[in-house]
N, C-alpha and C positions, 0 to 999 in steps of 0.2 A: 136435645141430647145433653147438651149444659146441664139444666137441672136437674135430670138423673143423673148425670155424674155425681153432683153436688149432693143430692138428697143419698143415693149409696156411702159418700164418703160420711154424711153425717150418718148415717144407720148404724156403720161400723167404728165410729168416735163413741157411740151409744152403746153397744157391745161391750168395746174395752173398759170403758170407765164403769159401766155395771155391772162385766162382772169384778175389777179392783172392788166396789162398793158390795158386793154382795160375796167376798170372797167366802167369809165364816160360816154362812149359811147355805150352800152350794155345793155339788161332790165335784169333786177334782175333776169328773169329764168333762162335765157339761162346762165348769170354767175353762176349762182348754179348750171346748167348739166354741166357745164366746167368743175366748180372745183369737182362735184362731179363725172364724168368721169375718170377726170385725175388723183385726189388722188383714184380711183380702178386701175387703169392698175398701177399707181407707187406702190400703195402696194401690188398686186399680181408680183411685179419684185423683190420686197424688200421679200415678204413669199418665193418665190425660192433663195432668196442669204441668206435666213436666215439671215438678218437685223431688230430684232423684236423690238427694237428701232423706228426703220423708220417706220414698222409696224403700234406700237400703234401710231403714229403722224398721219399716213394716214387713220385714222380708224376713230380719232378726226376728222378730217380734214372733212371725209365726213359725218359725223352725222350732222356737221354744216353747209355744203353745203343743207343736205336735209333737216334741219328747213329753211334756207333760203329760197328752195325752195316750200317750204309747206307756210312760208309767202307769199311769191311772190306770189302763187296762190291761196289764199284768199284776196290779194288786188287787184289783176290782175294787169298784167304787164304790165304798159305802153311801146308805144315806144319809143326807144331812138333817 
């Protein structure tokens, strides 16, 4: 069970910073299911290490993902 934690928390460290790196080339939804994917699997790896720091940042992290994504789908999302 360890290393599924572990491997989830790194899937969703993988998410965030790809779509950061891939922001220009990406339409607005689909960066907002990245980050909002990746910041749940990082903070359900962070609520098993008991990291509630990291926590509350991933908690942030996705309420802003899903206005993003609530924008994004009232403009509709172009492609990139």
């Amino acid at each position: 069970m360890e290393l599924f934690i572990e491997i989830i928390g790194w899937i969703g460290m993988v998410m965030i910073v790809a779509a950061f790196v891939w922001k220009r080339k990406l339409p607005p939804m689909t960066l907002a299911v990245m980050n909002f994917v990746g910041a749940t699997l990082l903070g359900v790896s962070l609520i098993f290490k008991e990291a509630w720091a990291g926590v509350a940042l991933e908690a942030v992290w996705m309420v802003v993902a899903a206005n993003d994504f609530r924008i994004a789908c009232r403009r509709g999302s172009p492609k990139a």
